[in-house]
N, C-alpha and C positions, 0 to 999 in steps of 0.2 A: 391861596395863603400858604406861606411855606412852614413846615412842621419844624417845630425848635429840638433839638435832639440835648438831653442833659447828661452830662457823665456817666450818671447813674442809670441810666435806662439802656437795654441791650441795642444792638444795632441790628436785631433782626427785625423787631419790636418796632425799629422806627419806619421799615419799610410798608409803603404803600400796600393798602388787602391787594392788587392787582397783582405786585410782585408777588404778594406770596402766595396767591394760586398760581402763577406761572411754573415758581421754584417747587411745588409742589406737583405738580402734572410733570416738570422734568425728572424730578422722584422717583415716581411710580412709574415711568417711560424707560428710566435707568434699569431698575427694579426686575422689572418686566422681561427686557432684552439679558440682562444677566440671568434672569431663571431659564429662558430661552434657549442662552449661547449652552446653561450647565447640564440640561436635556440632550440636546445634541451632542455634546462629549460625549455621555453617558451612552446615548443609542451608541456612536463611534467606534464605544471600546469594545460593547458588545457585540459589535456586530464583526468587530475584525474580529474577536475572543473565539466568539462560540461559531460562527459561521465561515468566516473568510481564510483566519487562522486555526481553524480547528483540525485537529493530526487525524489522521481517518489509515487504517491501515492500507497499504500495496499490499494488492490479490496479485499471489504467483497461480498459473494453471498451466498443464499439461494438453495443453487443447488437441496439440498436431501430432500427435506419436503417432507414426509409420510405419509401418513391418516393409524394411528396405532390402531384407533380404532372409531368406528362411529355407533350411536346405536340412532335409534328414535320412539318414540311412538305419532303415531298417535294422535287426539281428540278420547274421550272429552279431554282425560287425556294428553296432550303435553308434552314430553321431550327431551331433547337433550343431547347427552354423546359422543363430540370429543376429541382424545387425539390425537395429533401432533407430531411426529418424527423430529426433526429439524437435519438439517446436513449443519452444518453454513462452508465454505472457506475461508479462511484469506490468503491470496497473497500477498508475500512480493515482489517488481521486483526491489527492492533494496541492494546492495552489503553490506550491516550490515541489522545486526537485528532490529525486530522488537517490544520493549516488547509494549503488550497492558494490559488495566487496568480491573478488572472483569465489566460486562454489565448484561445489560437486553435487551431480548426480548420478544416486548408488542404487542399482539394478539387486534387487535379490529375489531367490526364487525358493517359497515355501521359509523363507528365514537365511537363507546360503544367499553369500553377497555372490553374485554371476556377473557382475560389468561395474564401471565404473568412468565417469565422464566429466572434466572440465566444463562448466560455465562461466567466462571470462565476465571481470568485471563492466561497472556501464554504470551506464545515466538514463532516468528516465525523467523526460521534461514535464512539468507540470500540466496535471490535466490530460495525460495522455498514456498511450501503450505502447513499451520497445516490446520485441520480437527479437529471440535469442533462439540461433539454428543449432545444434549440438547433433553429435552419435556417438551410437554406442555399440561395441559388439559383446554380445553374452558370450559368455566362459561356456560353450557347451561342456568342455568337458565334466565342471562342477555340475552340472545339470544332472550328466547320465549317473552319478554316485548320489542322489538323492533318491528315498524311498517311494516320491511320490510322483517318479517319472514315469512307471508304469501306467498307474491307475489315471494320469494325464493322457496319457498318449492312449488308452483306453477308450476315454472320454471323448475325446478329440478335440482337446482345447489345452491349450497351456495358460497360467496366468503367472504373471510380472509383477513385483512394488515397484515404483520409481519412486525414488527421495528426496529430493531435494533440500536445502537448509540456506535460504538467502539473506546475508545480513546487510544494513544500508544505516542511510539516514538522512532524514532531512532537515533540512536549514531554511528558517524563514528568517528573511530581511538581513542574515546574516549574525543573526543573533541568539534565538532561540534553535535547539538540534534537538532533534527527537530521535533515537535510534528503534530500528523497528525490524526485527528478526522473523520471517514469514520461514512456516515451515510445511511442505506439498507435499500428498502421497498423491502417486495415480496408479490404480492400478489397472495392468493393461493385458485382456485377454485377447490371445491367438487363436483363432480357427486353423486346424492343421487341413481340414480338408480346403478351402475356399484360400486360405494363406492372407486372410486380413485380421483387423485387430479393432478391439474397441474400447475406448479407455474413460475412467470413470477417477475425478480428483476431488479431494479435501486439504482444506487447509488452515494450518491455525497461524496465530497473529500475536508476537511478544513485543511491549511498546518499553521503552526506559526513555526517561526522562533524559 
């Protein structure tokens, strides 16, 4: 028997109960899949946010310093002739690159700057570690006008600062740059008897937006 539908009455109202548990299980089916899909954005953003995108600082370290050459003469006549093998690390633990800008690394001895070295600019690729060869010859002469070159050479050990100051930045997706300023001491003691060295670094980490 066909249902008579009158002006007055809705058109939802006239649809068969069958239709309307259909229209209503596709509801809740819609409902469903949208709370769904808005979960999944949501893990998405955070997961690129806090994990995938997240700015993590570049460790610089002084791993390889070398004593590549070391020559001294006794009194009356005092001299000193160090030359330094630097073997600087740049550690990127961030998922884009890294470019940093050319630097120096400034040798001083008891506070007296003794050397001074180029570190050319570079890229480090994401997820990984460049290797930057550098040398350096100390100023012996600043050396021997310092008061604490006796009670060194006494000792039988000389110790080194090395400085560093590498500024960079990274770029995610092209869009987002974080500028991140790493700043290294190592300092690197000499054995005058044995003519090897051994070196020990710190380093802090300035991030800008």
């Amino acid at each position: 028997m066909q249902q008579t539908v009158t002006p007055e009455t809705p058109l939802h109202e006239s649809w068969p109960p069958r239709y309307k548990q259909k229209n209503k299980k596709c509801l809740k089916t819609c409902c469903f899949i949208t709370i769904i899909l808005i979960l999944l954005i949501i893990f998405l953003v955070l997961f690129f946010r806090f994990y995938l995108f997240k700015i993590r600082a570049p460790k610089i370290s002084a791993s390889g310093i070398t004593l590549e050459n070391f020559a001294f003469t006794p009194p009356p006549i005092v001299s000193i002739n160090i030359t330094l093998g630097i073997l600087i690390n740049v550690k990127n633990p961030n998922y884009a690159d890294f470019n940093y800008k050319s630097s120096d690394s400034t040798i001083f001895y008891h506070g007296t700057q003794v050397g001074l070295t180029e570190m050319p600019a570079g890229l480090v690729k994401a997820r990984s570690t460049a290797l930057v060869n550098t040398t350096v010859h100390v100023d012996g002469a600043s050396m021997i006008t310092s008061p604490d070159l006796v009670p060194d050479l006494g000792s039988g050990f000389l110790s080194l600062d090395v400085y560093t100051s590498l500024t960079g930045k990274v770029v995610i997706i092209k869009i987002f740059k974080i500028r991140a300023t790493v700043d290294s001491v190592c300092t690197v003691t000499i054995s005058l008897v044995g003519q090897t060295s051994t070196t020990v670094c710190t380093s802090k980490v300035h991030l800008k937006m």
